[in-house]
N, C-alpha and C positions, 0 to 999 in steps of 0.2 A: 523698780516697778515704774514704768511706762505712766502718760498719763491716760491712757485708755483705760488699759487695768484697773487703776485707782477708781476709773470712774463707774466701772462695774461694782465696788462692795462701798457703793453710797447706801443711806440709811432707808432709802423707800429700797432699794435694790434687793436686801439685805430683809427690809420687810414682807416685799411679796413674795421671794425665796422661801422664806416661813411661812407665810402665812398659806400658800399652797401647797407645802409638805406636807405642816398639820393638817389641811383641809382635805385633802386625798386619804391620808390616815383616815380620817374622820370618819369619811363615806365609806371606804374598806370596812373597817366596824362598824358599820351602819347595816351596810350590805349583810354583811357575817352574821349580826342581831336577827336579820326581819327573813333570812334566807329558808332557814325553815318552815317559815309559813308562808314562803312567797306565791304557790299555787294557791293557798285562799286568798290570801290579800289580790292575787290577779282577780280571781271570782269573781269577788267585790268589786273591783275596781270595773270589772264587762259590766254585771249587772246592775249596778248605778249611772256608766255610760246610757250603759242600751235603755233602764229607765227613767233617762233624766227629762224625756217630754211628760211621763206620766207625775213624775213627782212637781214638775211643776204646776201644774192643776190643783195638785191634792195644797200646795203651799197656796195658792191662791182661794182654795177650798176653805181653806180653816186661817183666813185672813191674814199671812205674811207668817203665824208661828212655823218657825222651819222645824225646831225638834220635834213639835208634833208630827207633823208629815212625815220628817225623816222614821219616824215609829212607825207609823201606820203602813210607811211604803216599808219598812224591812219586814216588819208581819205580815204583812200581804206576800210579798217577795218569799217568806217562808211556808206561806202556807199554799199561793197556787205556784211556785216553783220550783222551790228547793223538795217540798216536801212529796210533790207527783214524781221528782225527780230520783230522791230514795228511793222511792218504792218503785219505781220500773228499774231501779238498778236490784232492787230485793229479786222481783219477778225473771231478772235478765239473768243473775248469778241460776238461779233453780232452773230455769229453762235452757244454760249451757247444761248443764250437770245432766238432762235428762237427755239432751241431743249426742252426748258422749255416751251415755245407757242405751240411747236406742240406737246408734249409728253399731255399735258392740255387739246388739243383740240379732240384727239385720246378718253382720258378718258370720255370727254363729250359724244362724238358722240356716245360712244361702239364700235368701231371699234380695241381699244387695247383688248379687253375681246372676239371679234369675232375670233381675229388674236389667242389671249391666247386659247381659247376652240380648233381648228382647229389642233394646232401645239402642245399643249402639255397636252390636257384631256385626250388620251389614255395613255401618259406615266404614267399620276396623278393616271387616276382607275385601273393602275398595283401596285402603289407606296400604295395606299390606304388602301391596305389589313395589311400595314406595321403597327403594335402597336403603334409605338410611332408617326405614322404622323396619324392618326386618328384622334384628336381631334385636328391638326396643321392647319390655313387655308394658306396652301401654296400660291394658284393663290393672297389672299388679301395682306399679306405680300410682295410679288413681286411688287405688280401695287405698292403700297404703296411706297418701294423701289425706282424703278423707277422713281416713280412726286418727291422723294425725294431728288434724286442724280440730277434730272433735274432741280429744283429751288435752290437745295444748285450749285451748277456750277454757275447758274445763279447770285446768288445775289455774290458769290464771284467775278465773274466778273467787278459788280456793282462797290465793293468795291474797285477794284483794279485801275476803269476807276476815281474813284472822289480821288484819289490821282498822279493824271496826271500832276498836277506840281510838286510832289515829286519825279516822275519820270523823269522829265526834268531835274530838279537840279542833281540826280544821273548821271544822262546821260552825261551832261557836266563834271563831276566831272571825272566822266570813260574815258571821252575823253582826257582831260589834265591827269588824269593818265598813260593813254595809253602812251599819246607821249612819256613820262619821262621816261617811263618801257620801250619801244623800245628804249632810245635814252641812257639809262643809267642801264638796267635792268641788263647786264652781272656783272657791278663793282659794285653792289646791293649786288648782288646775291654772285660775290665773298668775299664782307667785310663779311657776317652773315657767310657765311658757315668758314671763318677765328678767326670766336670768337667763333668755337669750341674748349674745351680742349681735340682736337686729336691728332694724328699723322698727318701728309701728306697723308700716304696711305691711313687710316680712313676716311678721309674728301673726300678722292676720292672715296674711296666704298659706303660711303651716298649719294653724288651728286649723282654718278652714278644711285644707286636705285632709288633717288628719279626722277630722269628724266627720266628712264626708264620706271618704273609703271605712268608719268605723259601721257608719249609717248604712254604707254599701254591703258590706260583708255581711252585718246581721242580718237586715231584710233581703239579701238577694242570695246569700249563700246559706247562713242559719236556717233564717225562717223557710225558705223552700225546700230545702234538705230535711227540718223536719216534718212540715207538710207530705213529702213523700213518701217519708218512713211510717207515718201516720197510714196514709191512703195505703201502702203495699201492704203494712199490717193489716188495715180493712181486709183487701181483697184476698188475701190469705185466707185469713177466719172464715170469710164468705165462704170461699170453693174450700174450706178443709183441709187445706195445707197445714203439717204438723209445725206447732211452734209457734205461731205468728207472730207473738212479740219480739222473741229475739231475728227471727228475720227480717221485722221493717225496723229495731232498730238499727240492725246489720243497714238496711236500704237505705236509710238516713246517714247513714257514716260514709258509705259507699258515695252518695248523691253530691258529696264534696268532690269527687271526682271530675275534673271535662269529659271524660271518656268514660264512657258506659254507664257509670250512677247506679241510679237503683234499679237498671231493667237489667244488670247481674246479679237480682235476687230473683226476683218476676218471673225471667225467662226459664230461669234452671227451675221455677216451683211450675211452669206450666208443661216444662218439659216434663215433670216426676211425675204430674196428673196424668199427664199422657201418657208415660210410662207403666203407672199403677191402675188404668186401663178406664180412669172417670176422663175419655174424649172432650165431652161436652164444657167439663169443668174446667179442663185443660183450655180449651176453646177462649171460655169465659174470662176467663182471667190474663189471658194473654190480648183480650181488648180493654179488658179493667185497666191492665199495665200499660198497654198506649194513648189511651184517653185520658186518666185520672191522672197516671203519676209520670211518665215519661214527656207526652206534649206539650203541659205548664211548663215545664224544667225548659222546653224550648226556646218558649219566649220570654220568660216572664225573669229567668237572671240574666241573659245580656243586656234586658230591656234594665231591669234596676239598677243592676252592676254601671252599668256603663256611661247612665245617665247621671250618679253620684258620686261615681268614683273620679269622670273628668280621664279614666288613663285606659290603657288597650286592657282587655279583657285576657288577654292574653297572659298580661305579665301578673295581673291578680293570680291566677290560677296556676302561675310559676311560684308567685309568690305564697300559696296555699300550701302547695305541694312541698317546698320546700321547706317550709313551717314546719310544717309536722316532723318531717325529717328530722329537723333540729331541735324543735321547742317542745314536739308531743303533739299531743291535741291543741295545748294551748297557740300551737303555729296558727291553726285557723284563724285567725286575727293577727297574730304578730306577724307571720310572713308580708301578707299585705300592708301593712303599719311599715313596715319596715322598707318597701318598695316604692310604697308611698311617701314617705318623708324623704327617699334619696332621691327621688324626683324632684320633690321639691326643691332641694337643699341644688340641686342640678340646676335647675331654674333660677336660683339666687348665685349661685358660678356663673354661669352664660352675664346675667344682667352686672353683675357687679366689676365682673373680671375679663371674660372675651370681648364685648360690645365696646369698654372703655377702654 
């Protein structure tokens, strides 16, 4: 044995060899332990983010006691959040179940195929002449489409309602997560970002972004996404369009979208007005839907986005899109989190290693 060799299994050598075995071990069963609840514990962890201007108030409210606050803000948090939030999921599950009954009962009757021939056989025997849709049957595909998106919604529904005590258990778990994350979240949050091997300035240009684009995403993608969903549900109900709630939640889901949002709820319901022969209503609402819910969405996310996030607008909504793909719902935040820290981390390349 060389004395190279030798000087590889010295006793610090020989030390941090273990002591990083066992510590990856460690976090592996850490991970293993908390992975089952990791969709509430994320919960928790948004909604103590997203409320952490408000709970500091309520801490300065009630003179520095933090576990009070941290109480008052989780029962708050359950009572105007989580709990409107149940219940438009109660209202969302019944209201797929009935858009599968009646999309079912339209086909029965012909009343979907009277509505179809009325509104869209002129456009068909313009399209008809086209080659390649000659031997396509457009109107069967669609009806087909349609019973299909209406009974898959539905049975997921299904699905979702017969794991109702899987959702209780998370629910408690998010709650006691909550409190902990309000009452302890800031010396959380500063131990991790301190087991970086950065500088001090470093560690504050990460947080920063990372809070920034957190700040970004909620109020310029959440909050006007649900604002939308909000508004289209209005004008729904207003002009009589079946369903309202589940279509502006639809609008709201959709409104995460760059492309089209929630006037791919609006338009198809002012086309059906007009199809189902209320003109006027038809009329109405397809100004409702460029006034109230499509025009904010114009200005009012690149203006937030773009002002807090500090990065192209673009690569946020690559990084949204992509989220979802990967993470679910919960991508809406992690995609861009995730975009965002490699920028950063990109930033600290450039300065530390090309420049010198």
């Amino acid at each position: 044995m060389n004395e190279q060799q030798a000087s590889l299994f010295t006793r610090p050598h020989l030390f941090a060899a273990f002591f990083f075995i066992i510590f990856i071990f460690l976090l592996y069963q850490m991970a293993a332990i908390i992975a089952p609840f990791s969709s509430a514990l994320l919960w928790a962890a948004i909604l103590a983010m997203a409320l952490a201007p408000l709970y500091r108030r309520v801490v300065a409210a009630v003179k520095g006691k933090k576990g009070l606050a941290a109480g008052i803000m989780t029962v708050g948090t359950l009572l105007i959040v989580i709990g409107p939030a149940v219940s438009l999921f109660i209202v969302l599950a019944g209201q797929a179940v009935d858009i599968y009954q009646w999309v079912s009962e339209l086909i029965k009757s012909g009343k979907l195929l009277e509505t179809w021939d009325r509104l869209a056989l002129p456009l068909l025997d313009r399209l008809a002449g086209l080659p390649l849709l000659q031997e396509v049957d457009v109107k069967g595909m669609l009806i087909k489409g349609i019973s299909d998106l209406s009974s898959g919604m539905a049975t997921q529904m299904g699905v979702v309602l017969k794991d109702t005590l899987l959702l209780v258990v998370n629910l408690l778990i998010m709650l006691v997560s909550l409190f902990f994350f309000f009452r302890d979240g800031e010396s959380f949050y500063t131990s991790v970002t301190g087991l970086l091997p950065f500088t001090h300035e470093q560690q504050k240009a990460i947080s920063r972004k990372f809070q920034d684009t957190f700040r970004a995403v909620i109020n310029g993608v959440f909050l006007i996404a649900l604002l939308q969903g909000i508004m289209t549900g209005v004008g729904l109900a207003l002009f009589r369009v079946p369903f309202p709630v589940f279509w502006g939640f639809l609008a709201a889901v959709l409104a995460l979208l760059p492309i089209g949002g929630a006037a791919l709820v609006w338009i198809p319901a002012a086309i059906y007005l007009y199809a189902t022969g209320s003109d006027l209503s038809s009329l109405l609402l397809a100004v409702w839907g460029m006034v109230f819910v499509s025009l904010p969405d114009n200005f009012l996310k690149p203006l937030i986005i773009g002002k807090k996030a500090n990065i192209p607008t673009f690569l946020l909504f690559i990084g949204i899109l992509g989220g979802l793909k990967v993470y679910g719902f919960l991508g809406i935040l992690a995609g861009p989190l995730v975009v965002t820290l490699l920028t950063a981390f990109v930033q600290i390349y450039r300065e530390e290693f090309m420049e010198k």
